[in-house]
Structure formats: C-alpha cells, structure tokens
C-alpha positions in Angstrom: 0.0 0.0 0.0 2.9 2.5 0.5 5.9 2.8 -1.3 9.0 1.8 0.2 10.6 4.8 2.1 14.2 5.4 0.5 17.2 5.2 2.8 18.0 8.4 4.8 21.5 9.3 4.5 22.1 8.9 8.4 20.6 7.4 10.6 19.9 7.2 14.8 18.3 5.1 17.1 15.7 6.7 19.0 16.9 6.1 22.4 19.6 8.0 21.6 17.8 11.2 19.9 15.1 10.9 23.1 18.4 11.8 25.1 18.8 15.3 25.5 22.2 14.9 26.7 23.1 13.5 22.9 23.3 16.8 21.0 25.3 18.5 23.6 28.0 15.5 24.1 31.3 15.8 22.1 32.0 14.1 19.1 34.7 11.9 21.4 31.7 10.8 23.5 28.6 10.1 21.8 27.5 10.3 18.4 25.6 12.9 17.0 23.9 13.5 13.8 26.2 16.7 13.4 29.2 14.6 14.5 28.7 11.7 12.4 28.7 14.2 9.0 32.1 14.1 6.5 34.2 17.5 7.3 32.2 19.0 4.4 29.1 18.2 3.9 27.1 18.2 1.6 23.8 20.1 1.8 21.3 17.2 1.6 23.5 15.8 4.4 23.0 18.7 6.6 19.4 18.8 5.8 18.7 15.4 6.6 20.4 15.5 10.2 18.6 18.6 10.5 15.4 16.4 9.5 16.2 14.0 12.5 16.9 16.2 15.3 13.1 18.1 14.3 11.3 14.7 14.5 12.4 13.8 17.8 11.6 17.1 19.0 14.3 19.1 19.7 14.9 21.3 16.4 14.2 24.9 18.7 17.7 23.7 20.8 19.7 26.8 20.6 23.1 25.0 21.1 22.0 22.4 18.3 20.7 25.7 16.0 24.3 27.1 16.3 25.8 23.6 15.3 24.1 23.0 12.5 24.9 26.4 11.4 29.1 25.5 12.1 28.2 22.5 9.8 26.5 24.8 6.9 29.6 27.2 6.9 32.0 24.0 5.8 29.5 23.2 3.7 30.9 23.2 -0.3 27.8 25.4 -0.9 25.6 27.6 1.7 22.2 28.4 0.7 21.5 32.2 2.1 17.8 31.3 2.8 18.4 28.1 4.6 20.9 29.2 6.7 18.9 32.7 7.8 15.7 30.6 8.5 18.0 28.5 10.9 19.4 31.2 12.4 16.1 33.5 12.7 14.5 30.0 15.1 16.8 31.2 17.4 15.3 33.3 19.4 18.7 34.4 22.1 21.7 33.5 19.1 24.7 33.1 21.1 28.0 34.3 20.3 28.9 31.1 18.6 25.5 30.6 16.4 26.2 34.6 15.4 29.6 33.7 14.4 28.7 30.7 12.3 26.0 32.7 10.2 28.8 35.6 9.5 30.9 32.2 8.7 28.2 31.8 6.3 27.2 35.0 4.9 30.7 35.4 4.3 31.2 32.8 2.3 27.9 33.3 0.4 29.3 36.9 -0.7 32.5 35.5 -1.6 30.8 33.1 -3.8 29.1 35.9 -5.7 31.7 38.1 -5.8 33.9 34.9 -7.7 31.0 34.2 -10.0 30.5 37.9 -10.9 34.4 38.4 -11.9 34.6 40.7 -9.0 37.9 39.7 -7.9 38.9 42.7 -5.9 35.6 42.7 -4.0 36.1 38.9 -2.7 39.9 39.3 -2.5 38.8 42.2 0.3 35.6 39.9 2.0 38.2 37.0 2.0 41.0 39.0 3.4 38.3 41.0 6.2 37.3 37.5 7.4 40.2 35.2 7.9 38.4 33.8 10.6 36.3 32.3 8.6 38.7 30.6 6.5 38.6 27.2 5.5 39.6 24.9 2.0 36.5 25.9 0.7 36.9 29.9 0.7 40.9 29.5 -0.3 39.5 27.5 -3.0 36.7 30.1 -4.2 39.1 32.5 -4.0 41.4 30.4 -5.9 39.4 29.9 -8.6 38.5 33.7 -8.9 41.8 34.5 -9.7 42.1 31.8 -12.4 39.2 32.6 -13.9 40.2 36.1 -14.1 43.5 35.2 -16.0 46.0 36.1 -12.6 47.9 33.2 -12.3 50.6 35.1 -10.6 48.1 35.7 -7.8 46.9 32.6 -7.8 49.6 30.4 -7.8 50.8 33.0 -4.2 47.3 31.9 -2.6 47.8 28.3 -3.8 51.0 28.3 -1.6 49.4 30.4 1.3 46.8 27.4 1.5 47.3 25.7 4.8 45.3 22.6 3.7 44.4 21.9 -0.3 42.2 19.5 -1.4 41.4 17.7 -5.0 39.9 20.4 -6.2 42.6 23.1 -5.3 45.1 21.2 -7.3 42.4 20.6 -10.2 41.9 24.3 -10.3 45.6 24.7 -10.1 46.1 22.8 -12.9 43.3 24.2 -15.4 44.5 27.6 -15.0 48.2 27.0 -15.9 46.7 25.1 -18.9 43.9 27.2 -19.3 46.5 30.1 -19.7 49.0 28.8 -21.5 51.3 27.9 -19.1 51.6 24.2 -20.6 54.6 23.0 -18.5 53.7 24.6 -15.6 50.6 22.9 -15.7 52.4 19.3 -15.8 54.6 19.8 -13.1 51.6 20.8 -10.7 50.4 17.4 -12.0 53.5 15.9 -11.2 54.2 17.8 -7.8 50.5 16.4 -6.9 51.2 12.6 -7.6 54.4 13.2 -5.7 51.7 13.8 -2.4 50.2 10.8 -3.2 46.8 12.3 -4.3 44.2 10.7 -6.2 43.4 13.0 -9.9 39.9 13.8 -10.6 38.5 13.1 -13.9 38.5 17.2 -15.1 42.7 16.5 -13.7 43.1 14.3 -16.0 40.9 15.3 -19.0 43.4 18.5 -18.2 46.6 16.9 -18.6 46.0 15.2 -21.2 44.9 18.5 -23.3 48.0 20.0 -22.0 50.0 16.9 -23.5 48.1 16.7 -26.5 49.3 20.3 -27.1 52.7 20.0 -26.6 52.6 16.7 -28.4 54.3 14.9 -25.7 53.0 10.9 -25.8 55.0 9.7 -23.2 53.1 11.9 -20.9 49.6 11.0 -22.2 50.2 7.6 -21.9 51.5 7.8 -18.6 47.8 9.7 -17.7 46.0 6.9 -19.7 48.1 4.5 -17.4 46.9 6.0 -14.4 43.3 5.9 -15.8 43.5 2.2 -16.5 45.3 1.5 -12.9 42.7 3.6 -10.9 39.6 1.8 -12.9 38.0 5.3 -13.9 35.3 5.3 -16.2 35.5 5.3 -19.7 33.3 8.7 -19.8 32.3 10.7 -23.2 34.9 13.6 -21.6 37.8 11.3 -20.9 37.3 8.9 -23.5 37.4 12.0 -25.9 40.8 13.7 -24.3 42.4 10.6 -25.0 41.2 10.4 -28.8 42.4 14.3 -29.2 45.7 13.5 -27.1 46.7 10.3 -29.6 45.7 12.3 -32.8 47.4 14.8 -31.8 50.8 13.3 -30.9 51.0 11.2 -34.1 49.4 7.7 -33.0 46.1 8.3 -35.2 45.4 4.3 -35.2 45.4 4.4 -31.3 43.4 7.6 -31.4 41.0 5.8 -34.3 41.1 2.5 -31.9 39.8 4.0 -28.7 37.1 6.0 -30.5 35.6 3.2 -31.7 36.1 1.3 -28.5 34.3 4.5 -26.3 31.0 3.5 -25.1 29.0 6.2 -25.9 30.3 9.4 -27.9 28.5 12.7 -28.1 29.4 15.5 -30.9 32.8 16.5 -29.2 34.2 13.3 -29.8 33.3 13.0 -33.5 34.5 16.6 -34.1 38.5 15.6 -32.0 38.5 12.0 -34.5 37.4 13.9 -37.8 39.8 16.4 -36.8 42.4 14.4 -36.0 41.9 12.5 -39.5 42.3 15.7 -41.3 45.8 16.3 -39.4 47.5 13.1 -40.4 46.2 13.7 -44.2 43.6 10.8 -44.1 41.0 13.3 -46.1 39.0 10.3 -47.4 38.5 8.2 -43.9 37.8 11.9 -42.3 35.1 12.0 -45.1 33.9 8.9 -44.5 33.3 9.5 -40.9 31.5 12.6 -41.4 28.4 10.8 -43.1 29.0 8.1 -40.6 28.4 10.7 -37.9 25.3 12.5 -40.2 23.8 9.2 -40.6 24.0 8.5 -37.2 21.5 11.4 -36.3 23.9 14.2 -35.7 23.7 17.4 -36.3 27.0 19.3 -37.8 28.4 22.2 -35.9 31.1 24.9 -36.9 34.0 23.0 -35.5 33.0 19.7 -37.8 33.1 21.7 -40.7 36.5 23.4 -40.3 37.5 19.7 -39.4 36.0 18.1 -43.0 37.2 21.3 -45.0 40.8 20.7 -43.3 40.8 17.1 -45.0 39.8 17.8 -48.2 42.5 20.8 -48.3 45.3 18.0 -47.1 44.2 15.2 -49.2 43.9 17.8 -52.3 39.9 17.2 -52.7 39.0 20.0 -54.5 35.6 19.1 -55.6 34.4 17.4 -52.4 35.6 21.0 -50.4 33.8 23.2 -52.6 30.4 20.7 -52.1 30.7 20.5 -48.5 31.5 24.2 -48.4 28.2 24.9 -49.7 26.2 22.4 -47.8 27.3 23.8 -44.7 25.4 26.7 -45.3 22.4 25.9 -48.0 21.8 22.3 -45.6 23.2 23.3 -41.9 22.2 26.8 -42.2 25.7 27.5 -40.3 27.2 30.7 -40.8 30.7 31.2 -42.4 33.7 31.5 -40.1 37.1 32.7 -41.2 38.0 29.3 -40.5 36.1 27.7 -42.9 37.5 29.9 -45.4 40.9 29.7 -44.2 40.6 26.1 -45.2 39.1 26.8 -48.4 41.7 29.5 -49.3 43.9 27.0 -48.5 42.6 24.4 -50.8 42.0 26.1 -53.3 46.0 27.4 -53.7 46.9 24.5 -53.1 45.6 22.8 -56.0 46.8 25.6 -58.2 43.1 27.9 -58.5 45.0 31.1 -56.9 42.2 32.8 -58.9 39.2 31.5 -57.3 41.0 31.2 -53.9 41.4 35.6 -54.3 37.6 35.7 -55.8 36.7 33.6 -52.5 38.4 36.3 -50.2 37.6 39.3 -52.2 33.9 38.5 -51.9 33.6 37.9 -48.5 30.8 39.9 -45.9 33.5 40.1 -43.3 36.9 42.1 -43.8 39.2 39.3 -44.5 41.5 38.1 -42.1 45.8 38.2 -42.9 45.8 34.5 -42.1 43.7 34.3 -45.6 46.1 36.5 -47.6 48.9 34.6 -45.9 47.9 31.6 -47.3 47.8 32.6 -50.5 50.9 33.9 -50.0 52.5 30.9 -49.3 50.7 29.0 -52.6 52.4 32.1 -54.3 55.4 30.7 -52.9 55.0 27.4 -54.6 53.5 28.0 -57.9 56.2 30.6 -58.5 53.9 33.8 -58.3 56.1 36.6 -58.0 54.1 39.0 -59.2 50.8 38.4 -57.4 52.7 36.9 -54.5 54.4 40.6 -54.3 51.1 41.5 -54.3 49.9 40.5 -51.4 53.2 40.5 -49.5 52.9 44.6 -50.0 49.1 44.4 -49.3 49.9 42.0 -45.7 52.9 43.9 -44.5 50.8 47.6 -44.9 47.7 45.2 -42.3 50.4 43.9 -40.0 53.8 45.6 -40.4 55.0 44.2 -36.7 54.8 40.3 -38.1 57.9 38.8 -39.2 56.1 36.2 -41.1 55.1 38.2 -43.8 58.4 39.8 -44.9 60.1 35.9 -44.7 57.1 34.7 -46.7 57.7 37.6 -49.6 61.4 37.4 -48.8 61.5 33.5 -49.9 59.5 34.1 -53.0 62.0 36.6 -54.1 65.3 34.3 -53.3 63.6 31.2 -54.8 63.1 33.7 -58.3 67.1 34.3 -57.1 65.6 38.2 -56.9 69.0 38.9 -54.2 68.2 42.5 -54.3 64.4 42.4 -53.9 65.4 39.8 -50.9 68.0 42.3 -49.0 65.1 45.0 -49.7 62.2 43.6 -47.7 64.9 41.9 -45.0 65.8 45.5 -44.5 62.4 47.0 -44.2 61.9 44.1 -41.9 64.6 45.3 -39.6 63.3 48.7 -39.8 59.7 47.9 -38.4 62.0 46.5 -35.8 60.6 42.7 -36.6 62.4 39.7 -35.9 62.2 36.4 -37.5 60.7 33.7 -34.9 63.4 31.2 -34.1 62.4 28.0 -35.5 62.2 24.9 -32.6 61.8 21.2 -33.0 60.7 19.3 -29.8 61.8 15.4 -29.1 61.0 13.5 -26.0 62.7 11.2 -24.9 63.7 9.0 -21.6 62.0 11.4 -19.9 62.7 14.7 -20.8 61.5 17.0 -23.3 64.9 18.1 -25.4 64.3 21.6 -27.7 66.7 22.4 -30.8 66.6 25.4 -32.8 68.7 25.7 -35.8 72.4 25.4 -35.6 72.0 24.6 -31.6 75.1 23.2 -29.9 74.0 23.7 -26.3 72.5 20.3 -25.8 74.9 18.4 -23.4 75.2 15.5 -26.3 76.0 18.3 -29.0 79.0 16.2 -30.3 77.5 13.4 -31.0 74.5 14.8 -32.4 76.6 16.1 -35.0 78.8 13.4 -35.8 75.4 11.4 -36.2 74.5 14.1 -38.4 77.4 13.7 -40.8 76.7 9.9 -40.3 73.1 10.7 -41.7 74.3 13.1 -44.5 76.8 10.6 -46.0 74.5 7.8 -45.7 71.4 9.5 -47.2 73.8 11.4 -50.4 75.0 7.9 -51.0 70.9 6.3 -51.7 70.7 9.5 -54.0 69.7 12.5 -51.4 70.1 15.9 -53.2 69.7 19.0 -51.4 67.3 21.8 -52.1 68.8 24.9 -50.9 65.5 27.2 -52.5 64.3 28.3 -48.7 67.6 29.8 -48.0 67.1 33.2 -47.9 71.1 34.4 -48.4 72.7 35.1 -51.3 75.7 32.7 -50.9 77.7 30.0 -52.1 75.5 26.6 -52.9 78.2 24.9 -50.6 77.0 27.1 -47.4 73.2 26.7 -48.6 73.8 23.0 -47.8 75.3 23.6 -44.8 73.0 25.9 -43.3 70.1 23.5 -44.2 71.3 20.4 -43.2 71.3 22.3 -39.3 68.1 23.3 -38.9 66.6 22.4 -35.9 64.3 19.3 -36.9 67.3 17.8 -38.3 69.2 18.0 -34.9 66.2 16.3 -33.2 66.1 13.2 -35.7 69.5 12.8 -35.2 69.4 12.8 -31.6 65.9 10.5 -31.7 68.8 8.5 -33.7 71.1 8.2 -30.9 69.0 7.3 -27.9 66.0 5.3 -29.3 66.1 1.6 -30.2 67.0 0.7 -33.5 63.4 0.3 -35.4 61.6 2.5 -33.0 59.4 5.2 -34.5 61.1 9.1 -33.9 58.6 11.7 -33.4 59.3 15.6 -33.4 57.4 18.8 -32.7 57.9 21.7 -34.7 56.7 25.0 -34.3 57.4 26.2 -38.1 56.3 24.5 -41.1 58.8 22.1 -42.0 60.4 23.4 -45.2 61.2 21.6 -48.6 64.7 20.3 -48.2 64.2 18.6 -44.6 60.8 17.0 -45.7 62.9 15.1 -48.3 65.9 14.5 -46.4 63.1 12.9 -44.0 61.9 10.5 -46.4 65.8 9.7 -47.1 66.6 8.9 -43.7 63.5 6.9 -43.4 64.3 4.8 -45.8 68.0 4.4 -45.5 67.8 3.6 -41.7 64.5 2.1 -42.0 62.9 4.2 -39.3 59.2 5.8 -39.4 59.5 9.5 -38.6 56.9 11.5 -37.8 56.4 15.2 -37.6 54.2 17.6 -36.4 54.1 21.2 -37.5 52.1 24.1 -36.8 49.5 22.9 -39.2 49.7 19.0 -39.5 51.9 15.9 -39.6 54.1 14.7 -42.0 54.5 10.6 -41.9 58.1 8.8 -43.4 58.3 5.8 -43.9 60.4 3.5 -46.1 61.0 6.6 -48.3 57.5 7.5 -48.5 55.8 10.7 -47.3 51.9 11.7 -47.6 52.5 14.2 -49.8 52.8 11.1 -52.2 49.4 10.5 -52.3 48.6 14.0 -53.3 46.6 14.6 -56.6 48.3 17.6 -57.8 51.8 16.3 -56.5 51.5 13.5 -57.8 50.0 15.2 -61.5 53.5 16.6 -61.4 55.6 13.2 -60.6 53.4 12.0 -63.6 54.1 14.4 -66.1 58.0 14.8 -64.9 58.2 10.6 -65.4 56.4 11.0 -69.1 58.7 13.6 -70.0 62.0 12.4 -68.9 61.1 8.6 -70.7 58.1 8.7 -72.2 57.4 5.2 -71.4 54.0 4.1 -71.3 54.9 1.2 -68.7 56.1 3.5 -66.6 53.1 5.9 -66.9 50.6 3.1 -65.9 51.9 2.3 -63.1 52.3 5.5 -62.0 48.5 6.4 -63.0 47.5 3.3 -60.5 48.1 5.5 -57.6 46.5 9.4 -59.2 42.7 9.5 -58.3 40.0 10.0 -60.9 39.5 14.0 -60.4 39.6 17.0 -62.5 43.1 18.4 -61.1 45.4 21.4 -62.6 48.4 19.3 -63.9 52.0 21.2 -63.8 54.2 21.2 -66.9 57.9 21.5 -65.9 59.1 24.1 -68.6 58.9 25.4 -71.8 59.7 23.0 -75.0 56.9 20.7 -73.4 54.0 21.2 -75.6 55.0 18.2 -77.8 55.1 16.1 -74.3 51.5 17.6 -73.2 50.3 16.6 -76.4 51.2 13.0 -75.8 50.1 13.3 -72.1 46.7 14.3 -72.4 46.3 12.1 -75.3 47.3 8.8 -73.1 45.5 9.7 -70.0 42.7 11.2 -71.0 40.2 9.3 -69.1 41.9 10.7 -65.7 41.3 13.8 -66.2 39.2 16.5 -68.6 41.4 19.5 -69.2 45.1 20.5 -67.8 46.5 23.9 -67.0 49.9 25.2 -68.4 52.1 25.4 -64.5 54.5 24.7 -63.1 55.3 21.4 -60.4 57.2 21.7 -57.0 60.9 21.4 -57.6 61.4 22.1 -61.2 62.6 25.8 -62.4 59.5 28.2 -62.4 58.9 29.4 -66.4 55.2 30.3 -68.0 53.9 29.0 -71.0 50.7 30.2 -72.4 49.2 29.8 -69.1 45.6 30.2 -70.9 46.4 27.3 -73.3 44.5 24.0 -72.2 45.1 20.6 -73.3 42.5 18.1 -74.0 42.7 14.4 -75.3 46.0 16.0 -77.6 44.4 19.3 -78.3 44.5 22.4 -77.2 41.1 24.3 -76.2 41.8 27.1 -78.8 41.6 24.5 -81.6 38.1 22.4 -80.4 
C-alpha cells in the first residue's frame, strides 16, 4: 500500500535522539547526527540530520541551532535562505550561532563576488574574514583568480593554503593550462602525484589537453596508465581527451582504436576524430566518418566543418571541399567562419586555383583576415607567383607591419626567383619595423625529458654526438641519392654554405638525436613550431628509408608521416600530376606511366608542366591519360625551375582548347 521509504542518509536510534544529553556531548563521546557528518558536507547531508533532530523534538535547541549552522559554513555550498531561516529560530543566538551565520554569509558573498568576476571585492571579504577561513573559501578565491586570468596571484594563494584539497590542485592545474602555461601545468600534475593524491576526472581530462598540445606521448600515456590503474570510467569527456591526445601526438590508429572502442560518444568526440583524421592527411576516412556521424543522427556544428574542410584541403579534394563548403550553409544553415574559409583558401592554392581562392576572399561579408592573404601567400610561394605573391606581400605587411612572417614569406619568393636585391630590400624593411624572424624549434621526447633544438644549436649536453650522427646521416642519405634543395635559404651565398645551413636546422638536430637514444626500429617523433620546409621533408623520407625508421612530424598545421621513403604528400593529386608528367617527360614510357597512373585519383586536377619546350610532351600526355582527367592547366610542379607557357592554353585528349 505505501511505497517503500528510500534510505536516509544517516541514521539514529531513537533512544539516543530521546536523550537530551546526545546533542550537547562531544564528538569523542557520543554520536551525534552533526558529528557523524564528512568534514564538508554536503547540503542534503545537513538537511537530513537537521530532518532527525526536528522529529524527535528538539529542532528549537539553541546549542544544536548554532551547530548545525558551524556544519552549513563547511558546507561546499551555503544556501542564504536556509541558513537565515536556521538562524532567525533562534530566538537568544549566542556568540557562537552569530559567528557561524557571519561564517556563512561570508562565504555566500564571496561566492558571488567569484561568480560575478569581482575579484577585488572577494579578495577584500576574503581578506576581512580570515576567521572564517577554511579549504573551501581559499578555493573560491582560488578559482577567482584563475578565472580572471592572474595566475601570478593565484599560484601565491595556492602556496598560502594551509590545507588543499582535490579540487585546489584541479583548479591549479586548469588555470596553468587554461592560460598557456603548458609546463607549468604538468609539473603541478606531477608535484601532486608526488603527495600521493588521487586525480579527478577534469585533472586528467586537463593533462592530457595540455599533452596533447605539446605533443608529448610519453606523458599522455603515462595519464592513460593511471586511468587504467585507478579503474575510472571510460566517460564521453575522458574517452574524448584521450582520442584528441593520440591524434594529436601522431598515433592516429590508437586515437582511431579508442574511439571506436568508447561506449557512448557525443558530438565532441566525432569533431576531435574527424579532426584528427584531417591532421595526419587521411581526407577520405575523415570524409567517410563525417556521413558516418550525419547518418548517425547528428547534427553538424562549426567546429566539424572546419575539421572536414581541413581534410579535403590536405588530401587535395577540390571538388568534395567546394560541395561541403556549400552544404554547410544551403543544408546546416551554419554561418561562415574565417576558419572555414581559411581552409578553403587554402585548398584552393593549393591545388593551383589562386584565382578562385582571391575571388573567394575578395567577396567575402567580413573584412578578411591576414591569415587568408597569408595563405595565398605561401601557394604564391609554390606556384612561383612573383608577381601576385608581391602583391599581397605589400598588401599583408601595410595590415600587419610588426609580423615577421610576412616579410620571410615575400622574402622566400624573391630568393627562390634568385631576386637577391628584392630579398636584402624587404629583410631591411623588416629590420626597420624592428621585426624579428621567430626562431624555429623542434621538440623530441625522450627517456623522460623533453629536449628543444633550434637551428644550428650546440648547447644540448650531447651536441658532439648529435653532429657526428648528423654527418653519419648526411653521407649515408647522399649515397641512396639525397640531393639538397637549398631554394628556402634566404642568403645570397655559395651553394656549398646553402647545404650547410640546411642540413642544421633544428628538426634535423632532433632526428638525429631521436637516432642516438631510441632503439633501432623504434618510430622518432618531433614537434615543430614552423612549417617544416622543402629540403628537410625530403631528407626525411631519405633517412626513413636508408635507416628504415618511421619519422613522424608535427608542424604548426599537420603531420608529416616517413616511412620506407614515402611521405603523404605522395598521395597528393596535384603532387603526384606533377611526378606523372615529370616521369612521361624524362622517358616517355608508357609502362612507366601506368603504373604511375595506379596511384593518381580519378579527379579534374590542374596538372604542372615542368618548362617550356613541353608542348609536344603535353600533347602526348593528355592524349594517353585522357580518361583521368578532362582539361590541364599550363604550370609549373614543386621542384622544377618556375617558367610560363601560355598559361591560358588548355590541353585536352591532344588538343588544345583554342583548336576544339
């Protein structure tokens, strides 16, 4: 006839709450409902004690009123109108009860003060009522002065604390990472697991964004160890840190493996494995999962976009980006970001359509950002564009004249056009605006430490070695065939020093050291902070095939994979358009064309022509591959010498467009 009653919280036997002498014993002596709460309990808690002492009669008890009120103040969280209608029953508060609600009130204020971003105001009610100080207002204030982006200040109350709990070394933590500070935020981690504290889930989720960031796997799967060891639950927030931690330190089949594996998966962790797809260059499995995830009942958001736009731009799908560019917005109804045209711009030069890639900036609502013109900048760089890339070199140094980036960008167009004087001009104009080139890094970890080279470094305590490993790798790599490509160097100077000053830049010391203290076979991995530049991408693929080694590195935009000689790139349409037509043109052997054509997708791609005197070649190129694709543009491929020829002149089945 009547439910069954659900277990209170705590519990008493009767003869004990008929004794009046019960709630005025010490916690030594007898047990009390009060006594017998955690140090900080939780409202419900207090209520339900509260809920016992008023059923056996004796809720009007002053002394009792003025405990429960001691037990609201260490409460995580004080309700104003509970506590007052406590305190207003009393009808003679003593000095204790009076002292407990100021406890109370106090706390309540600073609450609001932390949630409001009124620092200053709970910095002074924390400071006026050190009385009333316990882990709960250190941590309120703590968190006010993350939130507010002081870390200086808070990091001086962190060591002030006289007890810290979980959650000050969780908030801690989130605000060095929160903020920036990366490392910092690590060794709290590491200082904390020194005390023998157990992490938190938001702890770990944390540390591993913080690792994921700097790219540093040992760390995250020293966190995923700890997650396995202290049986935590495989949650949609964990189980989606540690698919963005693998991506983004280079093991995409662990990050694909654990996705898969994750019980349940909401938005956030499609968007960090699409993403993460798009990184490593795996366009079509990125594509793949995207209507997966739409046929699953999802519902696209801004971030998945930029994450399927980023794939097609790295695996050169021109056709599928400018469709799912459009169905964002037609479909999705989601509005343009300068991400998503980032992304497009990006495509778009990449695959040689500068002109629609300017069209697409130049008719955008929103004034463009220099990120965009940058990008085309850099495709200006590779197609050989010295007039349009000088351009919008002029056009991006006049929006930002402080950023280095944009004089070295126009600067390497210039030298690789071998314009010397053009190159001392803007290098000069760059010193001028009193602009600095940023010093390029690499990162390697390894047995334990995290080991930073820039270019030409010889502070690292193994610096001879890593340099007589170097030569080892040079020797080794020029004898399989290596040739340098000395384009990016921005000095006029001898070839000889070109080589030199190429063959030191920083991500070449880190391979070299990866060399000399990993096991033979194991796979190197390096963190850049620059975009790895032409020569050491090759020299990459060398190594990894001369020392059989996988190599992989991450940039400030993706990862490049080497292995047995063989980068991504390869698998790029318009790259490998170019290694097509450069193979037909050096032999013109149709063997040798077929089995290169095995490996070029079926699209309609701009393909480069490597110089003038090749119209007889095109002729007998678009004639033999005609079903692969419909029409081919007059340009130029990576690597060969940069000369036009009748760049409107279009080539179909061994004709030109002018004569169908």
């Amino acid at each position: 006839m009547f439910a069954k009653r659900p277990k209170p919280l705590l519990s008493f036997p009767k003869q004990q709450l008929s004794n009046p002498h019960f709630f005025f014993s010490t916690p030594t002596t007898l047990h009390t409902p009060l006594s017998s709460l955690p140090p900080r309990p939780s409202i419900n808690q207090t209520k339900q004690a509260h809920a016992q002492i008023i059923v056996s009669g004796l809720g009007a008890n002053a002394s009792f009123t003025g405990h429960l009120l001691a037990s609201l103040a260490l409460s995580p969280s004080t309700p104003f109108a509970y506590s007052l209608s406590i305190f207003q029953t009393i009808q003679y508060p003593s000095l204790f009860a009076s002292n407990n609600m100021i406890r109370c009130l106090a706390k309540i204020k600073l609450w609001l003060y932390v949630k409001g971003l009124r620092v200053e105001c709970s910095k002074r009610v924390f400071e006026e009522n050190g009385h009333c100080r316990d882990v709960v207002t250190w941590n309120s204030m703590l968190a006010g002065f993350v939130r507010d982006g002081r870390i200086g200040d808070a990091e001086k109350v962190f060591d002030e604390m006289p007890e810290r709990d979980v959650i000050s070394w969780s908030t801690m933590i989130m605000g060095h990472v929160q903020n920036g500070q990366l490392e910092e935020g690590l060794e709290c981690f590491k200082e904390m697991r020194e005390k023998g504290l157990r992490p938190n889930e938001a702890i770990l989720v944390t540390v591993l964004s913080a690792s994921a960031q700097m790219g540093l796997l040992e760390n995250g799967r020293l966190v995923h160890s700890i997650v396995d060891s202290l049986n935590f639950p495989m949650t949609v927030s964990l189980g989606t840190a540690l698919v963005d931690m693998y991506a983004k330190c280079g093991c995409i089949e662990q990050s694909k493996l654990l996705f898969h594996n994750m019980p349940r998966r909401d938005i956030s962790s499609w968007n960090a494995m699409i993403c993460g797809l798009a990184s490593h260059g795996l366009g079509k499995e990125a594509l793949a999962l995207f209507e997966r995830f739409i046929n699953e009942g999802f519902h696209p958001v801004s971030v998945t976009f930029i994450g399927v736009l980023n794939a097609c731009s790295r695996a050169g799908l021109v056709s599928e980006g400018r469709h799912y560019f459009k169905l964002m917005t037609e479909k999705y109804d989601i509005e343009l970001e300068m991400e998503h045209y980032g992304c497009m711009v990006d495509l778009l030069s990449r695959a040689g359509f500068v002109d629609e890639a300017v069209e697409l900036i130049e008719k955008m609502q929103a004034p463009p950002d220099p990120v965009l013109w940058a990008t085309l900048l850099g495709a200006c760089k590779i197609h050989g564009s010295v007039e349009l890339g000088e351009k919008i070199g002029n056009k991006l140094i006049k929006l930002d004249p402080t950023y280095d980036g944009h004089y070295v960008q126009l600067a390497s167009i210039y030298a690789k056009a071998r314009k010397w004087e053009d190159v001392v001009r803007v290098r000069r104009l760059m010193v001028e605006q009193n602009t600095n080139k940023v010093a390029g890094w690499s990162l390697i970890e390894a047995q334990g430490r995290v080991h930073q080279f820039v270019a030409g470094d010889r502070e690292h305590e193994r610096s001879l070695e890593i340099y007589k490993m170097l030569e080892t790798i040079g020797t080794r790599i020029a004898e399989a065939g290596y040739s340098p490509k000395i384009s990016s160097v921005l000095h006029d100077i001898g070839e000889e020093e070109k080589e030199n000053v190429v063959k030191e830049h920083s991500e070449r010391l880190a391979i070299a050291y990866g060399m000399l203290v990993t096991k033979v076979g194991d796979c190197i991995r390096i963190v850049k902070n620059l975009r790895v530049c032409e020569d050491c991408h090759e020299a990459s693929k060398m190594i990894s095939m001369v020392f059989d080694r996988e190599i992989i590195v991450r940039d400030y935009s993706r990862f490049h994979h080497f292995k047995e000689g063989k980068s991504e790139r390869d698998n790029h349409p318009v790259l490998l358009a170019a290694a097509v037509v450069a193979a037909a043109r050096s032999t013109l052997c149709p063997p040798s064309l077929q089995t290169l054509l095995e490996d070029v997708p079926e699209l309609g791609i701009l393909i480069k022509v490597p110089e003038v005197g090749s119209r007889s070649m095109m002729k007998f190129w678009s004639t033999y591959c005609h079903g692969h694709w419909q029409y081919y543009s007059i340009l130029v491929p990576v690597g060969f010498k940069h000369l036009e020829l009748e760049p409107e002149v279009h080539w179909t089945r061994g004709k030109t467009r002018k004569s169908i």
